[in-house]
C-alpha positions in Angstrom: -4.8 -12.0 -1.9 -6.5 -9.0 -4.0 -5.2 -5.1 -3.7 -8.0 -3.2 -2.5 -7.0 -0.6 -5.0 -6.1 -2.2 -8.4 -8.3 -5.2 -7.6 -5.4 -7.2 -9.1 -5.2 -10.9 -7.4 -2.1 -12.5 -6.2 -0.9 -15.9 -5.4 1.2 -17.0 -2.3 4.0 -17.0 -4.3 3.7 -13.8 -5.6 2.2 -14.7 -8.9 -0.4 -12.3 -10.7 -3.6 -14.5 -11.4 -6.6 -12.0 -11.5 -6.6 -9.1 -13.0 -10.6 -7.1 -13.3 -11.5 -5.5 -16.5 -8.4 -7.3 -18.3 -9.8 -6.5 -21.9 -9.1 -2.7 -20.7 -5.4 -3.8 -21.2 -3.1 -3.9 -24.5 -2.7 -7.2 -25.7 1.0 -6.7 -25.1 0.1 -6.9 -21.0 2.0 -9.6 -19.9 0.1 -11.1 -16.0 4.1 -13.5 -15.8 5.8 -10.1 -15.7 3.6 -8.2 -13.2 4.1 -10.1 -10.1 5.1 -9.1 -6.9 9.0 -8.7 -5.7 10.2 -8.6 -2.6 11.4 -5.1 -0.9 14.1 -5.1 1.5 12.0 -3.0 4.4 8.0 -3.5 5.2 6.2 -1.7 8.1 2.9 -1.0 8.4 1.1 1.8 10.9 -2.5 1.6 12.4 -3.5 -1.5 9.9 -1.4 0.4 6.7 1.5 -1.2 5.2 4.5 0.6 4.1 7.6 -0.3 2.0 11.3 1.2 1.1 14.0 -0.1 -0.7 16.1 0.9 1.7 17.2 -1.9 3.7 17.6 0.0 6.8 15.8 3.3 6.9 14.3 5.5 9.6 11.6 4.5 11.5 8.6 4.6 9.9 7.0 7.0 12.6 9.7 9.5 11.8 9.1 9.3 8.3 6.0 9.9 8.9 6.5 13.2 10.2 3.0 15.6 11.1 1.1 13.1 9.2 1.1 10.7 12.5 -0.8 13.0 14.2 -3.5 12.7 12.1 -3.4 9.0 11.6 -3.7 8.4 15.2 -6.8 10.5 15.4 -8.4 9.1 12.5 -7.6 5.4 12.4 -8.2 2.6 14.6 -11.1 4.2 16.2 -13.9 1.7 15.5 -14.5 -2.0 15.7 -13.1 -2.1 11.7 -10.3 -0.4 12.4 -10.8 2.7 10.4 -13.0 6.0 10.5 -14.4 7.0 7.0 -13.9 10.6 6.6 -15.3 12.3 3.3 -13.6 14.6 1.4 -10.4 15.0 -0.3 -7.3 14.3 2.1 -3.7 14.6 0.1 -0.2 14.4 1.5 3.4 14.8 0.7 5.4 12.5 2.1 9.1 12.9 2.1 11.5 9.8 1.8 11.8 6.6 -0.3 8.2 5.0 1.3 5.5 3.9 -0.9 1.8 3.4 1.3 0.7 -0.1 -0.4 
């Protein structure tokens, strides 16, 4: 599986195998010691995937906070799932979660 963002590629194990525009990188870069590693807590939340460290934190809607709100009115609203909204959108989220 690929990241949507990094475009770097995966293996079912974890294992790094793709990585676009790879002569962009030193050639110190290393693909063995960029794989994945497990985290002790995924959730995910209208199709996004969260994770924590924490092995038994808050639920992820309370993290969340305010910022629910909007994800409810903005996501999950068409047949892909999503509603493309232009613009800028930032938020601060407080907490050990990381959106993947």
């Amino acid at each position: 599986f690929a990241c949507r963002y990094h475009g770097w590629a995966y293996d079912l194990e974890g294992k790094l195998i793709s990585i676009p525009n790879k002569e962009g990188y030193p050639d110190s870069f290393q693909a063995a010691e960029w794989g994945l590693v497990e985290v002790p807590h995924v959730d995910s939340y209208h199709g996004l995937i969260f994770a924590t460290w924490d092995p038994e934190p808050v639920s992820l809607r309370d993290s969340l906070g305010d910022m629910a709100w909007y994800m409810d009115a903005m996501l999950d609203h068409d047949a892909a799932g999503t509603v493309v909204v232009g613009g800028v959108h930032k938020w601060v989220l407080e907490g050990p979660r990381r959106a993947l």
